[in-house]
N, C-alpha and C positions, 0 to 999 in steps of 0.2 A: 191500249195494250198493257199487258203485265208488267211486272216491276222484273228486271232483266238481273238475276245474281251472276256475276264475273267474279275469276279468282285475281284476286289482286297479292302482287308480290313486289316489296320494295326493291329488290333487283335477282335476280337469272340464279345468284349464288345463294340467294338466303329463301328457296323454296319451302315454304310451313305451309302442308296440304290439310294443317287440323283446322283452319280457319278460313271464312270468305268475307266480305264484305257484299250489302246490300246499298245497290246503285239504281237510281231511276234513269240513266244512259249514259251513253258511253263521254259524252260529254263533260258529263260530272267527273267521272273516272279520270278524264285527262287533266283537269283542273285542280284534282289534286296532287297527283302527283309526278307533273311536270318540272324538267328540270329544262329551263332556257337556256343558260351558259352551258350546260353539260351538251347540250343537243345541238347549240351553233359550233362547240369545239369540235364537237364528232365532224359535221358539215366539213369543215376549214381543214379537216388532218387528212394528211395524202397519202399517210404510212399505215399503209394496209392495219401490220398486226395493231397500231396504236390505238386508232381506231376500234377495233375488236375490243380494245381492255376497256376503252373508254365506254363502249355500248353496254360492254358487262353491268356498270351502273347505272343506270338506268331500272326505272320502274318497267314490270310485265305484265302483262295481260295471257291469260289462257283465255278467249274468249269463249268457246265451243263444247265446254263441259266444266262438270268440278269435279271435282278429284280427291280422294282422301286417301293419305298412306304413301302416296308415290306419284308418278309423272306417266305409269303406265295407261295400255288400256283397261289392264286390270283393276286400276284404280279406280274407274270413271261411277261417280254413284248418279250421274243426272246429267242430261244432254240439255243446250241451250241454244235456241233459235238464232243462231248467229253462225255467219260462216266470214273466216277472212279472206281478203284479199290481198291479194301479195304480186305487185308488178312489179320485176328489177330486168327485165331484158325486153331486146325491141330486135324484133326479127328483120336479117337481112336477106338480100337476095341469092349474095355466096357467103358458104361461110356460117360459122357459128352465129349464135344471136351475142349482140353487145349488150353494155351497161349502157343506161342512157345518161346523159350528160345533166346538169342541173337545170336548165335552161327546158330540157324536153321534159325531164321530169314533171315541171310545172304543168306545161302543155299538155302532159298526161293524163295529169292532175283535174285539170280542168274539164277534160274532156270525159274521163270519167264519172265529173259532177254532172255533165250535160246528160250522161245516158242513165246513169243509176242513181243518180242523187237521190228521186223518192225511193229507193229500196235500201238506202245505208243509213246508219248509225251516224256513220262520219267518215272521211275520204280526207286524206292529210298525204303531206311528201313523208318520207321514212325518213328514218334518223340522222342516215346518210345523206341525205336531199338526193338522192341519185336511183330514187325508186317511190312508188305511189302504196301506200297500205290504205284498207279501207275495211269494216265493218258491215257485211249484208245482212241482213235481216229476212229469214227465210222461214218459210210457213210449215215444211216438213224437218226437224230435227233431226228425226230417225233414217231420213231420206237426204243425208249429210253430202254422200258420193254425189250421188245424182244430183243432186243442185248442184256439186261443185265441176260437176261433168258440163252443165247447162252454160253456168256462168264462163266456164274454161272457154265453151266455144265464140263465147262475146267476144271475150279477150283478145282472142287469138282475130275474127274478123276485123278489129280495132289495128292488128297488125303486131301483136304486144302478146309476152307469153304470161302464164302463170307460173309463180311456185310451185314445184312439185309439190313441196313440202307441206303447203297450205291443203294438202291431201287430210294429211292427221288432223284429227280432231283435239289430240291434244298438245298439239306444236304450240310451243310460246311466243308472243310479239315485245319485241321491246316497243316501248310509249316513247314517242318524236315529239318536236315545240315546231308545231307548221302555223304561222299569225293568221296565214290565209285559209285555214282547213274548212273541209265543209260540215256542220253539225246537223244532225235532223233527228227532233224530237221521239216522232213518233212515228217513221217510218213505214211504207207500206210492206206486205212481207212477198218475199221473191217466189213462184210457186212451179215456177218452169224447171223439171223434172227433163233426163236426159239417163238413159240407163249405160252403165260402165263397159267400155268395148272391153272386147274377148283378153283379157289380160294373156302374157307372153305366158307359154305352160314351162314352169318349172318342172324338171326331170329331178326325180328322187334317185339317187343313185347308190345302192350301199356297194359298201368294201367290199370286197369278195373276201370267202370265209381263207381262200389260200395266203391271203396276202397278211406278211408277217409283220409289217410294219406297227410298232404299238400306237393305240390312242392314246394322244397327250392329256397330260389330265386339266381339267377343264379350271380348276379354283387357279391353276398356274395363268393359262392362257386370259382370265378374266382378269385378273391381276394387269398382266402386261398392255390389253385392250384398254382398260380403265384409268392406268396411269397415262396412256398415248392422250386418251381423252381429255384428261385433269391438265396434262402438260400442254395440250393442243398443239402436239408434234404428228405430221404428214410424212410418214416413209413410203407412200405409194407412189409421189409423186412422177417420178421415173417409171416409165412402164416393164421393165423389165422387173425394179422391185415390188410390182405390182402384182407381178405373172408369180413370184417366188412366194408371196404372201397369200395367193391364192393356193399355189399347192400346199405351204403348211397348216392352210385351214381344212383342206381336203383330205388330207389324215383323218380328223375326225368325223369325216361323212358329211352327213345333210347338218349337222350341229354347228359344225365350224361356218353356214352360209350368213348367219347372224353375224358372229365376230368379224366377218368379210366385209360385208355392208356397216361396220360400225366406224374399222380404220380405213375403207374407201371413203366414207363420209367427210372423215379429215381433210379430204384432198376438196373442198369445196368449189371450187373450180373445174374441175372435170367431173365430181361426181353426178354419176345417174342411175335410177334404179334399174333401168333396164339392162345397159351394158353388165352393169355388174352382177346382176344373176345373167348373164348369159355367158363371161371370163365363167362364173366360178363353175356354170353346168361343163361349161367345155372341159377345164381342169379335171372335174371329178369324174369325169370320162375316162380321159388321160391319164387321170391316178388309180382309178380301176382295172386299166390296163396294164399298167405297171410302171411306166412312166415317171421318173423323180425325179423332176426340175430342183426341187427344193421338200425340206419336211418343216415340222414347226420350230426346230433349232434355228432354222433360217430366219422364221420370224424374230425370234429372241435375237439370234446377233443384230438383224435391223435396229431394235428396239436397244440396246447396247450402244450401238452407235449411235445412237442418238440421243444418247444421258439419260436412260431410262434407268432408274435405281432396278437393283436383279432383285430378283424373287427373292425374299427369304429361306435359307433354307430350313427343311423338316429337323427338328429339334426332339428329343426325347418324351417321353411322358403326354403324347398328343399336341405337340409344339404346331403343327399345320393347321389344325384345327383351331391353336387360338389365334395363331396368323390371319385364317382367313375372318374369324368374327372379327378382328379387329378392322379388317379392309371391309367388310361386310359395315359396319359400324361407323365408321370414316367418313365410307360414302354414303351413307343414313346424315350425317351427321352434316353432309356438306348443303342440306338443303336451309337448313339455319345460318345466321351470320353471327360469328364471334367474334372477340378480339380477348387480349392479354393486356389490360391496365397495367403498365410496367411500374406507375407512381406507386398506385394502391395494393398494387401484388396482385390482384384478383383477375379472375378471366369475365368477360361479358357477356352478355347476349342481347340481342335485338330485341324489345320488346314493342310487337306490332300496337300496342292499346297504348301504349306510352308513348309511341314513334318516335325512344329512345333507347340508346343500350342503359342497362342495370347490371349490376353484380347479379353471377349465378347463386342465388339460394337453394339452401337445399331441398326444397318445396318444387324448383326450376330443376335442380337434377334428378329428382324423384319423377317430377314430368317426364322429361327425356328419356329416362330408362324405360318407364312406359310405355311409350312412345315406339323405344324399340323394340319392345316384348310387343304390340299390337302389330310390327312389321314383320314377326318371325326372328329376329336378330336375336339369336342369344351372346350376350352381351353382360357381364357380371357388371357391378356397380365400380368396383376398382381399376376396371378397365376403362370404360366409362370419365372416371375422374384421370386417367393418366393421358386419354385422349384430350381431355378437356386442359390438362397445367402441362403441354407438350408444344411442340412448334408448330403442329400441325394449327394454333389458331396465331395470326399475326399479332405482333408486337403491336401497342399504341402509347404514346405518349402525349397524354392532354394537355399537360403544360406549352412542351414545347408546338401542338398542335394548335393552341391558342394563340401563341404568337408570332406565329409563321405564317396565320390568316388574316392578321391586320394590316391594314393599310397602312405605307409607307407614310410618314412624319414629314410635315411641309419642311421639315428644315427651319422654321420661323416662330412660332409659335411657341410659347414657356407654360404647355399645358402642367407638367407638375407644380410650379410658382402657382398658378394658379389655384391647386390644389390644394398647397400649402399654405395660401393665401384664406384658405375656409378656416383656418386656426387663425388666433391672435393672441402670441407668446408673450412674456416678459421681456424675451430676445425675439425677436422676428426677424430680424438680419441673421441670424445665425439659424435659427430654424429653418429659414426659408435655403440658406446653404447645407447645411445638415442633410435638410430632409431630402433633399435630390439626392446627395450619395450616397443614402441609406435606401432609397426606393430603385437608384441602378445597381447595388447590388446586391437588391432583393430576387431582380433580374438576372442579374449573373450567373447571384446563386441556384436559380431554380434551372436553367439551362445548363450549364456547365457542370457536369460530376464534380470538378477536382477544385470549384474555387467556393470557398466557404464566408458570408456575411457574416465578418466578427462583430460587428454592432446591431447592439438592442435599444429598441427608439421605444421610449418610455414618455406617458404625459401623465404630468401632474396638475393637481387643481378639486375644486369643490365636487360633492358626490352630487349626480345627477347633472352634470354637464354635458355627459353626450361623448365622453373620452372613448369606453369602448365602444361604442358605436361607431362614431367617425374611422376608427379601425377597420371594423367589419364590413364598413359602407365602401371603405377603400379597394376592394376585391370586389373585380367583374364578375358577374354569375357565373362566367363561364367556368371559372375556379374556384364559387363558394363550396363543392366537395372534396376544398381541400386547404382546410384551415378549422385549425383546432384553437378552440378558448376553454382556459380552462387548466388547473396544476401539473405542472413538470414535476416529476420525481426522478430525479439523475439518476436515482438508485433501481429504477424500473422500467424491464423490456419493454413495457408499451410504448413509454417516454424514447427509449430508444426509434423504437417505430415510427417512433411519429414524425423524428428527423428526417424520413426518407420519404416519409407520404404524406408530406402535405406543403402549400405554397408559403402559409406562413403558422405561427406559431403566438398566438396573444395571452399573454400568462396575467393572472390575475392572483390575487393574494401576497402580493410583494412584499406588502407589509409585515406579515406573519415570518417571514424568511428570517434564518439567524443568521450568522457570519458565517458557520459553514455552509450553508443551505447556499446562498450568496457566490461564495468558492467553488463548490459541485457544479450550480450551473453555472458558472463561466465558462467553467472546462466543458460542461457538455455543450456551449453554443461554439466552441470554436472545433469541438471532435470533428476531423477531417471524414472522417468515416464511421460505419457501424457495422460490426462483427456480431447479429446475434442470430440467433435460430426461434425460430417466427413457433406461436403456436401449433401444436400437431404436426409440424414439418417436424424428417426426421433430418435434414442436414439444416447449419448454418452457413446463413451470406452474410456477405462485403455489400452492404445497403450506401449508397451515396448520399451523403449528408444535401438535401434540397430544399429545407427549411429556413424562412431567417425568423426574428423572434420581434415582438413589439409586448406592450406592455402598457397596465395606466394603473394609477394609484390613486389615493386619497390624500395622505399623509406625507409632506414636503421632501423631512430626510428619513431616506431607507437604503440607501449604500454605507455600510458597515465596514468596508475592503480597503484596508490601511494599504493594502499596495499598490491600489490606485486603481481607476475608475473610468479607463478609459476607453471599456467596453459598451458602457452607458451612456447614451444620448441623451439627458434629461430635458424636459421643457415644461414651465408651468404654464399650464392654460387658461387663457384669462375667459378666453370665449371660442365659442364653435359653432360653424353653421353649416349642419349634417341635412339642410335641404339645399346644398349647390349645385345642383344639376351638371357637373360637368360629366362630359364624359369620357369613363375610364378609359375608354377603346383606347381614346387618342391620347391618354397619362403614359399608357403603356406601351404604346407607339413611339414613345419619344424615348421613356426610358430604354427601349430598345436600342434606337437609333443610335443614343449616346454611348451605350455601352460598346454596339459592335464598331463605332466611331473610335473606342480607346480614353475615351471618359475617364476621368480618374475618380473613380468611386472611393478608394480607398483614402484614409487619414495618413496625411506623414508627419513627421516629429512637432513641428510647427502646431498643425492645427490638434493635434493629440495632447499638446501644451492647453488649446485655448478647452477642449473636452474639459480637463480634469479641471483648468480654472472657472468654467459652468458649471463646473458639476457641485463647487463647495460648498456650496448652500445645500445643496440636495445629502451632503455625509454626515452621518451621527457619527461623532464622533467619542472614543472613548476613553477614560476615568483618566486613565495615563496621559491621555493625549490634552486633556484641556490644564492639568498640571502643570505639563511639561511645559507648553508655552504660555502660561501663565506666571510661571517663574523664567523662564530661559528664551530667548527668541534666537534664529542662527547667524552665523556672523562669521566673515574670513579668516583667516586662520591668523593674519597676524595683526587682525583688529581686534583677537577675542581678550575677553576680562577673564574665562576660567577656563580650563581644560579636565574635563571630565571623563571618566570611563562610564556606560552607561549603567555600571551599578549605582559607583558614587552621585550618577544625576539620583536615581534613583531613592537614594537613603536621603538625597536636601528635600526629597517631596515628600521622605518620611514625616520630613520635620515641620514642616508644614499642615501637613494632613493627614492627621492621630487614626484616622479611617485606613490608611494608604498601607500595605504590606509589601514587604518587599519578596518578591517568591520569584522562578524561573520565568513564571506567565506573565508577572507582571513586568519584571527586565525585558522580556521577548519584545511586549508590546510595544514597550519605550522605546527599543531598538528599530522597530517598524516606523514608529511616529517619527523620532527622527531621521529618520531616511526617504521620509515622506517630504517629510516640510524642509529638504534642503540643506541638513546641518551638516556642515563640511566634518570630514571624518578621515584619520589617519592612525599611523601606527608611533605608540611611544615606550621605547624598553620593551617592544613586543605585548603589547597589548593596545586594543583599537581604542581611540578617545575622540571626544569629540569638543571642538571649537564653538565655545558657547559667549553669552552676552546677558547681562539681568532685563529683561523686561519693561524697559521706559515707561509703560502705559500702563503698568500694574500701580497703584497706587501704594499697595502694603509693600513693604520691603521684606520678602521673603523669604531671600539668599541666608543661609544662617548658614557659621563657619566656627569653631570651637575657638575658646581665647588659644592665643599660642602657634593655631593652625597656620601655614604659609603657603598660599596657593601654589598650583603648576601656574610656570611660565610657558612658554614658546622654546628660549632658549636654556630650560634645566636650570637656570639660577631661582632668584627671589624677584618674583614682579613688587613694584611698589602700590601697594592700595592703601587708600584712604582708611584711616582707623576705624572710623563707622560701617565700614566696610566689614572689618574684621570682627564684629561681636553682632549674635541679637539682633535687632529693632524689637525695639517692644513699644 
């Protein structure tokens, strides 16, 4: 037999009629895109509506035609020898027919293999397990009814009803996970023909021309039908609101029988085609007579009561008109699946070839607008883009999506030690501590808006090591679309952006950085927030800082920051082995665990002590600074040998070093360096000095002091020094 094309659709909501896939059976079709855990949860759930959301994802099947443009009959460009099957009720002898239990389902199942198995595709429980769906394989296409008229009478002598519904040719199936289903290649085709009994005659009935009651207008009433739909809210269920909803569809004549049968349809449980054009002939009888149970206001207050957002009202300058292209548009739009990347800012879309979402391009909205000009939708392009950056597409967050899907952390296991055990530091006890609370609250930071990763984990060591790699390697795929390598510029909205949208942040070029460059970014790694206004947007946001930052170098010392450093994680790498195979999953599992455990990620005074005294090797330091303690080391205040202001240090390293000038910048710097290194500092006659000592380990005797000079003491007298003390060394 032929090769069978079916429309394949990744679920109910993301309907795309511009594309099919080619299947050689139905078999292959279920193989792909089965979902097992989704189809035993549906099984297991007893709560009706959950159930319903749960099916909603689920892959579909149109088996019975293709379709381009829409879900009508209007759409259908080619019929396909396939008719479904749809068993969910088992007739009793009083009494409405039931659902069958799971247990008979099977039995159903079964039994259905034994009569029609050479005529199917394949024969499986339904998704519910509490109903049998099956695939016929039928020799007249065109002759749809009547085989389904033929097959109906099986059924029913089996004692079992059919789907109405399984009537339409282009009713959709959701795809079940049945281990026992039955498959059949190549199927015989079914040819037994049954012609359609005398269907119920519907009664055309117009208004009479006396009756003054207006027609509602119709773009209102499809509005209010359409949202009942979207909401899958049931206000007929009460018969009496059923009698009211049929008179206010009977206002409009024969027109309103459609929107009749669309919100009967809600009520899935009673609904039936026949009753319900037989209510609605009777009403319109009734409403020709003159009769008013109810008008279409009745329906609107139902649909009110029942949180139906109201119609918008008619607005100036053709306001109803963009109303309805926009509802017109909506629901065009709701046959695709989108979502709103919150990290990246951007909206998504489903891409069937990739069987992944992508950012919308504008090549992707150019599509769609197409798309809707080929449906009739006039639709402008700006309308278009405010549907698409609107609420109408659901929020997603992949970070936090990432690790909400991982498997819970044995509790035992020191998958990061392990991790950081692929390096080998100059410290490795300290790295191997480091590197944990830099990696939970790299975690922290990317889940929580308001807690910000003040530390930058930096590796030093020979080029060609594998430093930024081991980096890059550190990030599970799931999250390589969201890590930027490559320069921070504090001074540039991108750089700003880029705190918000991405998991981490690897800066290269450290080396080039100057003292200020060094200062800007500090303050931009700890910026709680980001206040800017994104390209072509015309407002600015309040962007959540979610980035933490890592870093690797060449060059040993490249911290410049006389105020200390103990933002910097420094570590020299002696070796790297970027083939460890471990896996991330379970790194970030853990770092999870420990964080929402209360982990202390954070540095306290203590170990912020032991930062800055790692990091010394790693500081250049400057002109001022190797001076200063190269004549002066610091010392208690009443151990000291001299008492200086820090100009006066300043003018002894004149003397010293004929290079040296004494200017604002260069006092400033002095004043840094000692406050860095320690040197106790107090107030004398109203000016700040500081308690100093000569230098033991300086071999030159550097200290110069004018003949005559009398140092400060401690207590405002004359201290006693040694006369070599007071001149020269030469």
């Amino acid at each position: 037999m032929k090769d069978v094309i079916v429309m394949m659709l990744p679920s109910v909501g993301s309907i795309k009629m511009t594309k099919v896939m080619l299947v050689k059976t139905l078999k292959e079709f279920g193989k792909k895109l089965i979902n097992q855990k989704l189809c035993k949860k549906i099984a297991n759930t007893t709560n009706k509506k959950e159930q319903t959301k749960l099916k909603e994802k689920l892959p579909v099947l149109i088996p019975s035609v293709i379709l381009k443009g829409g879900s009508k009959l209007d759409n259908v460009v080619q019929r396909q020898p396939v008719l479904a099957i749809d068993v969910d009720k088992i007739k009793v002898q009083k009494g409405k027919p039931r659902r069958p239990t799971k247990e008979e389902a099977i039995e159903l199942r079964d039994e259905l293999i034994s009569c029609l198995g050479n005529y199917c595709f394949n024969i499986e429980t339904s998704p519910s397990a509490k109903g049998v769906r099956g695939y016929l394989h039928i020799a007249y296409p065109e002759k749809y009814l009547e085989h389904w008229n033929a097959i109906n009478k099986v059924i029913e002598d089996l004692g079992f009803e059919l789907d109405p519904a399984t009537k339409s040719i282009v009713q959709k199936y959701f795809i079940g996970y049945d281990p026992d289903a039955h498959f059949n290649e190549s199927p015989e085709a079914w040819i037994e023909l049954l012609k359609e009994e005398e269907p119920v005659k519907m009664e055309v009935v117009k208004s009479s021309k006396s009756n003054s009651t207006p027609v509602p207008r119709e773009d209102k009433v499809e509005y209010y039908v359409s949202k009942l739909e979207e909401l899958k809210i049931d206000i007929t269920n009460e018969r009496t609101n059923w009698l009211k909803v049929a008179f206010g569809f009977a206002q409009m004549g024969e027109v309103g029988r459609a929107y009749f049968h669309r919100v009967s349809q809600l009520c899935t449980e009673k609904y039936d085609v026949k009753d319900c054009d037989k209510m609605f002939n009777d009403v319109l009888k009734r409403f020709d007579s003159g009769e008013r149970r109810a008008t279409i206001g009745t329906f609107y207050y139902l649909c009110h009561e029942n949180n139906v957002p109201r119609y918008p009202k008619k607005t100036s300058g053709g306001g109803s008109r963009v109303v309805e292209e926009i509802l017109q548009a909506r629901r065009f739009l709701e046959r695709y699946q989108f979502r709103y990347n919150v990290v990246s800012g951007k909206p998504e879309m489903f891409d069937e070839e990739e069987c992944a979402f992508v950012p919308i391009t504008d090549k992707m909205e150019n599509s769609l607008f197409m798309a809707l000009c080929d449906a009739g939708i006039q639709c402008p392009v700006n309308i278009l883009r405010s549907i698409l950056n609107s609420d109408f597409i659901p929020d997603f967050h992949p970070i936090r999506e990432y690790f909400y899907k991982l498997d819970p952390w044995d509790g035992k296991t020191d998958h990061i030690a392990q991790l950081a055990a692929a390096i080998v530091t100059s410290s490795q006890k300290y790295w191997s501590k480091a590197f944990k609370k830099w990696l939970v609250a790299v975690v922290a930071s990317a889940l929580v808006d308001k807690l910000i990763n003040h530390q930058v984990l930096v590796l030093l060591g020979i080029q060609g090591l594998g430093k930024t790699t081991f980096l890059i390697g550190m990030i599970p795929l799931e999250l390589k679309n969201y890590v930027y390598a490559g320069t921070i510029n504090p001074d540039s909205k991108d750089s700003l952006v880029y705190l918000s949208q991405n998991f981490l942040i690897i800066m290269d070029e450290l080396a080039d950085l100057t003292r200020s460059d060094l200062s800007n970014l500090k303050a931009l790694i700890t910026l709680p927030s980001i206040q800017v206004r994104k390209p072509y947007e015309k407002h600015s946001e309040n962007l959540p800082h979610r980035s933490s930052f890592a870093g690797s170098i060449n060059d040993e010392q490249f911290l410049r920051d006389m105020t200390g450093s103990r933002r910097w994680l420094c570590f020299e790498a002696l070796s790297i082995n970027n083939k460890h195979g471990i896996n991330l999953n379970l790194v970030y599992a853990q770092a999870l665990a420990l964080f929402e455990q209360g982990f202390k990620y954070w540095f306290d005074a203590e170990e912020i002590a032991e930062i800055t005294s790692e990091n010394e090797r790693f500081e250049m330091r400057s002109t001022e600074e190797e001076l200063l303690l190269k004549v002066f080391t610091p010392c208690p205040k009443d151990e000291a040998e001299y008492i200086f202001s820090t100009t006066e240090i300043a003018e002894h390293i004149k003397l010293i070093s004929h290079d040296f000038r004494v200017t604002n910048s260069s006092v400033y710097s002095l004043g840094k360096a000692l406050r860095k290194h320690g040197f106790c500092r107090f107030k004398r006659k109203g000016v700040y000095v500081y308690a100093v000592k000569r230098n033991p380990d300086d071999p030159d005797e550097y200290l110069c002091m004018k003949d005559g000079d009398v140092p400060l003491n401690l207590d405002g007298g004359q201290k006693v020094i040694k006369e070599d003390h007071q001149k020269p060394i030469k």
